[in-house]
Steps between C-alpha positions, in 0.01 A plus 500: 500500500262259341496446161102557320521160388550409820804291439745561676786754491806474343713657829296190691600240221851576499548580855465060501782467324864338661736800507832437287787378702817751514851443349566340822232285563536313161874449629377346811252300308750369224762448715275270757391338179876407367603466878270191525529313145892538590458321819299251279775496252773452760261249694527292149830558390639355865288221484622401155899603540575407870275168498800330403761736731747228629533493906705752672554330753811319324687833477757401712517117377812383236388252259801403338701210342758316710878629381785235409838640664802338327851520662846356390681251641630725749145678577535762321179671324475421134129590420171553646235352304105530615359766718731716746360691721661675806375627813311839462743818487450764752443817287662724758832294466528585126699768381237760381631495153385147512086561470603809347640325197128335469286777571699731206456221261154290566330806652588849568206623645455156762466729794211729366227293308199288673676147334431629145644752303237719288777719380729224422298285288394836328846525412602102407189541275629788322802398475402146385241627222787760402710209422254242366574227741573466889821702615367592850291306775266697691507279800589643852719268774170443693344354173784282460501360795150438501563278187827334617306374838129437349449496158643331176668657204256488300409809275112585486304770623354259816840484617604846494171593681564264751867657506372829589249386767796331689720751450306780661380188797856514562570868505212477745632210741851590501719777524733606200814453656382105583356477115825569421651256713303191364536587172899496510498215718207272236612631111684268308858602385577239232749168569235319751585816752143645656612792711750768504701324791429156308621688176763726661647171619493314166636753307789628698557307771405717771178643697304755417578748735857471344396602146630840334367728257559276225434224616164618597463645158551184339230301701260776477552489123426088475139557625336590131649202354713229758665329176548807246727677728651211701866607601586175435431429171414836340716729703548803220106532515512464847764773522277726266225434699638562877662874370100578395403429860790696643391782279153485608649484869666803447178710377287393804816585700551176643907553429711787347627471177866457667355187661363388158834618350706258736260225458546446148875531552507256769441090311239298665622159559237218422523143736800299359238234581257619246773646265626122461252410207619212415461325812153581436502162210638287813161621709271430217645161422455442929198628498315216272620240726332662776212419462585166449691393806289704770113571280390846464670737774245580754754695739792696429814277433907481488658389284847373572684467094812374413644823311764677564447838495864569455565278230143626317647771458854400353267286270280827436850704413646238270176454274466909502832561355499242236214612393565849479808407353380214259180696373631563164564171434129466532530308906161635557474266848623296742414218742760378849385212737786452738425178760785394759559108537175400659249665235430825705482786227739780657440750204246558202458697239158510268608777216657783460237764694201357686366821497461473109442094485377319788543138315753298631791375261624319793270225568183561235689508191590216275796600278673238295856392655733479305874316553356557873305194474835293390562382851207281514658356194797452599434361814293232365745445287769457816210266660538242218882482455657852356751639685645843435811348329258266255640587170164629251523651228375885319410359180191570299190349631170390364142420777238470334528661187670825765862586403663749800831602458662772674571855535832507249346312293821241525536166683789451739497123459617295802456646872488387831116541636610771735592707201161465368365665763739750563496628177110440445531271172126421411583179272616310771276622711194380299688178421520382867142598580413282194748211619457510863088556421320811536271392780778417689625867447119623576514262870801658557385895498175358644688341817693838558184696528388639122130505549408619077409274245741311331495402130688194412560672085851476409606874586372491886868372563608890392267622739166519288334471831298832625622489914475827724825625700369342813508147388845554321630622817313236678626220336864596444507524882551156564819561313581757726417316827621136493276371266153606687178544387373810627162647443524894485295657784446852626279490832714365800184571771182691549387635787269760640642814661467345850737221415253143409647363258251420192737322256853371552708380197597175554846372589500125306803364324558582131503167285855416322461605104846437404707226620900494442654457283297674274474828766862489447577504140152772455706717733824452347345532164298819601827681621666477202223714354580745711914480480522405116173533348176733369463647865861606526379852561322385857780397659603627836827520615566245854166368455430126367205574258294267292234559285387555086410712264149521264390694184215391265466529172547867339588624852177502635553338863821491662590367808789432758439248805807502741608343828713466794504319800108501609434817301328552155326732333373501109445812311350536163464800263253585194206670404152411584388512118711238430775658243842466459710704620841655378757222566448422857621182594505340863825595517475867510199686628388207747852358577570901605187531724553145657880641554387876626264324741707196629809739543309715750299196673753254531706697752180535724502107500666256698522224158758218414618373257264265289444208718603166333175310647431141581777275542678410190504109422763279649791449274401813303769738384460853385572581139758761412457877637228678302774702325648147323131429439493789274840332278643727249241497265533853322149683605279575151331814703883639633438923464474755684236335703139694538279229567432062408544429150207671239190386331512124426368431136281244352658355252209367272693285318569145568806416677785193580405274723740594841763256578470246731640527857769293537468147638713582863213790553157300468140710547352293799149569574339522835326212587301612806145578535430848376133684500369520153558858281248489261602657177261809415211468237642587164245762458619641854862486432707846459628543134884356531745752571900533507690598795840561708 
């Protein structure tokens, strides 16, 4: 009906109008609306977060550093160093415990997620807000292979996108069974092992397929942190941490509780190989020279040592009980080099625990010597005209404005030389350094092999000269060997796995250091500190031994370098702060390791007695046995013998002038060419020090 305006109706107007949608069509409409600004959302976010997305196509490639393989003499395995890999492990030739053990602890729900795990990072999130810091990782197997083959560690939000996309790629490409399979055979287990049959063979010696409930515990258990729960150096938290994955196996019902019962009764036995620690100072001192004698390792590498494993660990035993036993005398650690009569270093010992220091004593640290570094005197002294029956005197003694006197505090008077160095008397000592010259003492240690600095001052000829146990062992064995210079050496070959040779030690003649007579009379002198003097307590019945005793001022280095026939090892005990200790002397804790060790490794070696060396001069005759050397001269340190004589003292105030030696015993000095010793800056030189 027309309106009598003749507008038009209302019915007509609104009958134009767009009918309202229904419930349903403003779901369609919304939903096609979000549908498409998601697909331009995900369109974006792809672009942005997988521009970068490294190549899959490597999956299946190793990029890996080349691994070091170090045997003993007789081939057997000492370390691994580097990269180990093995071939990949057939997961059907595991025991089922095996990815059991991995799945309870990394990821219990690895067979029923998409490669992420919605309700598992629900849960790490609660848990780690509960707490106020990270306890739990969210992160599924699949994501952790994903970053273990493509990604880096690195901790942003880019990453762990790009960890999700990859993880649910691979859920996509490959089965879960063969996810599992790569992961076990790609994660890294700590102690250069990548792999559980690289790690299963590291750790214990055996294959993977071989590996019991503990065992597979244990390795599951090193996968959150490799180092932290090492069996090898932190085996209580390693312990702690393999019974929390056998409880977790239990709950998924991976074993029974009897099984977990009987694996935490039954011990699991690290690799003696990696349980021997201190062979590990040995491989690090190796492993610098690498580099130097074959360049940067480009291929994987044996290398053939000169340690014996045997006698590494008689060395390892000897230092461990004095230690232990010693400890409350304040022996807080201990360095052994043992070399045979060529130079090759047959055992070597860094500290007391590598797993708590990894700085070797044995060839990095300079400690001051001692009475050690009397030999070098002495045989320069022998070199210019001395001869172990020279009479000398222990009188008081002035250098230089520096007064030693000895450990009683008394002078014997008149003694034969060899009695000097038996019993360690410091006046005479310092007298013939300063009569025979002290750079003919410093040519002497020099020419045997001591590498340090030497300081000319006069109380370097009581050992104020900082040396390491390798060059004191180095350089006493050329009294040990005929009178050689040796240079210490640990690397006999390299050679790759296939068998070319890289590096072969070479075979040249070692120069004469000592001529006779004066190879004689050291020796003769040197066994009479053993039979009548400070290192009494080293003495082994049947064998001839040679050697002397060291101990700084206020006991804070004390030493004991001994021989035989072509065998010698130096030991030396303190603390790495540099304080005294309680009364250790070279006579007692380091005589008694250098005893508990050569006991058990002289048996195990064919030696002889100490060879006499070059020919002796025609004419010559030999003085009186050692034992007639010594005379009857009543011994000032005679007592229930512990160690050398005590703390020398400075005596700061001036003393007599010592005697003369009489006119039938001149002091002859050496008349042929040397190489210069220049004497040490005075602003360089060590503050003077007493010793015995």
């Amino acid at each position: 009906m027309a309106r009598r305006d003749g507008g038009p109706d209302r019915n007509e107007q609104d009958s134009g109008k767009k009918p309202r949608r229904s419930f349903l069509g403003n779901l369609l409409y919304w939903g096609s609306v979000l549908a498409v600004w998601g697909l331009i959302f995900a369109v974006v976010f792809f672009a942005v977060f997988a521009r970068d997305l490294p190549d899959t196509s490597t999956l299946y490639d190793v990029d890996r550093q080349p691994s070091i393989t170090y045997l003993d003499r007789s081939g057997a395995l000492i370390a691994v160093r580097g990269t180990q890999m093995a071939p990949p492990v057939d997961l059907d030739a595991l025991p089922d415990y095996v990815p059991a053990a991995f799945i309870a602890i990394e990821d219990r729900r690895f067979y029923h997620h998409p490669g992420f795990d919605p309700i598992g990072m629900s849960r790490a999130m609660a848990l780690n807000l509960k707490a106020g810091r990270v306890v739990q990782g969210g992160s599924t197997i699949t994501q952790q292979l994903a970053k273990n083959l493509f990604l880096t560690p690195d901790q942003n939000l880019k990453r762990k996108v790009q960890e999700l996309m990859l993880a649910v790629w691979l859920e996509l490409k490959f089965t879960k069974k063969e996810i599992l399979a790569l992961y076990l055979n790609r994660v890294y287990f700590g102690a250069g092992a990548y792999g559980i049959e690289a790690a299963s063979q590291r750790y214990f010696d055996k294959s993977a397929d071989k590996l019991t409930v503990g065992e597979s515990a244990l390795l599951a258990g090193l996968l959150k942190a490799p180092s932290r729960y090492s069996p090898v150096s932190e085996s209580e938290r390693a312990a702690t941490r393999a019974n929390v994955v056998l409880n977790e196996m239990v709950e998924t019902g991976a074993i029974t509780a009897a099984q977990r019962d009987a694996a935490v009764a039954e011990p699991v036995r690290v690799s003696r190989t990696l349980a021997s620690q201190h062979a590990q100072y040995f491989i690090d001192w190796l492993d610098k020279q690498i580099r130097g004698l074959v360049g940067e390792p480009t291929e994987d590498m044996v290398v053939e040592t000169t340690l014996d494993l045997t006698l590494q660990t008689d060395a390892e035993r000897a230092v461990r009980r004095i230690l232990d036993r010693d400890k409350g005398r304040g022996v807080e650690q201990a360095a052994l080099v043992a070399l045979d009569g060529e130079g090759r270093v047959r055992a070597m010992i860094g500290g007391g625990s590598y797993a708590d220091s990894q700085f070797n004593r044995a060839t990095d640290a300079r400690r001051q010597a001692g009475s050690a570094w009397k030999p070098f005197v002495y045989l320069a002294a022998v070199e210019a005209g001395y001869t172990p029956t020279t009479p000398v005197v222990d009188q008081p003694v002035t250098i230089g404005g520096w007064s030693p006197r000895n450990y009683s505090g008394t002078f014997s008077g008149q003694m034969t030389l060899a009695q000097a160095v038996a019993q360690s008397t410091n006046t005479v000592a310092a007298y013939v350094a300063d009569q025979v010259g002290r750079d003919s003492v410093a040519r002497a240690a020099r020419r045997l092999g001591v590498t340090s600095e030497i300081g000319l001052q006069p109380s370097m000829a009581l050992g104020a000269v900082e040396v390491s146990p390798l060059e004191m062992a180095q350089a006493y064995d050329a009294f040990a060997n005929g009178g050689k210079r040796v240079e210490a050496y640990g690397i006999s070959r390299i050679r790759t796995p296939s068998g070319r040779v890289i590096y072969q030690h070479g075979t040249g003649e070692n120069g004469q250091a000592i001529n006779n007579p004066s190879l004689y009379y050291m020796n003769q002198m040197l066994r009479g500190v053993i039979t009548s003097g400070s290192g009494r307590s080293a003495a082994i019945g049947g064998r001839d031994i040679a050697g002397k005793t060291g101990t700084t001022s206020d006991y804070k280095d004390a030493w004991f370098v001994g021989y035989t026939g072509g065998f010698v090892a130096a030991v030396w005990v303190g603390k790495d702060d540099n304080k005294a200790m309680r009364g250790v002397t070279g006579g007692s804790s380091p005589a008694a390791i250098w005893r508990g060790f050569m006991e058990s490794a002289l048996p195990k070696l064919a030696v002889q007695p100490i060879p006499n060396g070059p020919p002796l001069p025609e004419g010559w005759m030999a003085p009186d046995p050692v034992g007639d050397m010594m005379g009857q001269v009543q011994d000032p340190y005679a007592q229930p013998l512990e160690g050398e004589p005590g703390p020398a003292i400075v005596d700061g105030q001036p003393a007599p002038t010592p005697a003369p030696l009489p006119n039938d015993q001149p002091v002859i000095r050496p008349t042929s060419p040397q190489p210069p010793v220049k004497e040490a800056p005075r602003s360089e030189r060590k503050p003077d020090a007493v010793f015995f």
